[in-house]
C-alpha positions in Angstrom: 0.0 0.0 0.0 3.1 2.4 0.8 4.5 1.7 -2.5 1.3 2.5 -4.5 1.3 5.6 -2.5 4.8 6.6 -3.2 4.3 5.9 -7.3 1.5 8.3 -7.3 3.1 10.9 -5.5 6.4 10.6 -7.7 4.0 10.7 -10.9 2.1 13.6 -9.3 5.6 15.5 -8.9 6.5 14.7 -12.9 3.2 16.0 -14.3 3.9 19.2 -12.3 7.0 19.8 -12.9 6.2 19.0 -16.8 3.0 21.4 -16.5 5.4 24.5 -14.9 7.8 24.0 -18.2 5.1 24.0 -20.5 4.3 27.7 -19.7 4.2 29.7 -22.7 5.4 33.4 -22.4 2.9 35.9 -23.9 5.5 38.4 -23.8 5.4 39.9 -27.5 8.6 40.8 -29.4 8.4 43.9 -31.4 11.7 45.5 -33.6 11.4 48.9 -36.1 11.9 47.3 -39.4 15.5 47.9 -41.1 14.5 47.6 -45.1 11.5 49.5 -44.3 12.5 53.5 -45.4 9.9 56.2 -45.3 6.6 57.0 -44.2 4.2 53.9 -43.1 1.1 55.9 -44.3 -2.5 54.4 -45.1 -3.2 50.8 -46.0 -0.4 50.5 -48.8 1.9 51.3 -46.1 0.4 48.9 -43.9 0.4 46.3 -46.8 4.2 47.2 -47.6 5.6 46.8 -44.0 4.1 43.2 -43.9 5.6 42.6 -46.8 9.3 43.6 -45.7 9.1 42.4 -42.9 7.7 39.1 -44.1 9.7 38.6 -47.2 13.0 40.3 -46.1 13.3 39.9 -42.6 11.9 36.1 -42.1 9.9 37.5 -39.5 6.4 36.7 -38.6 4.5 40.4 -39.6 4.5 43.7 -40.3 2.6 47.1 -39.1 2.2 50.7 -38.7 2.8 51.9 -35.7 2.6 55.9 -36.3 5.1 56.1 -39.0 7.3 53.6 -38.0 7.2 49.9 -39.6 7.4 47.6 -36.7 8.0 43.5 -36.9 6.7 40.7 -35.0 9.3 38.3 -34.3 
């Protein structure tokens, strides 16, 4: 009975320790484009920035932020 005991205690510790390291960080990550030049005005801008940083950067996406084209990583 002790030994059944101790198993599922051990097992209990695993999945736990397993769950704590499958904790996803949310935190996003966010750099100014570098092929990007100009303006990011309107939805051409928008659609150009994707593109970039899509394309030439091997990065996730693109957006406006102001006037500045800004990646996902």
């Amino acid at each position: 009975m002790e030994r059944k005991s101790l198993t599922g205690l051990c097992f209990f510790l695993i999945v736990l320790l397993a769950a704590q390291e499958m904790v996803v960080q949310t935190e996003a990550c966010e750099k100014p484009s570098a092929l990007f030049s100009g303006g990011c005005i309107g939805s051409s801008g928008n659609k150009e920035c994707d593109y970039l940083c899509r394309r030439g950067e091997n990065l996730q996406s693109g957006s406006c932020k102001g006037l500045k084209c800004v990646c996902a990583c």
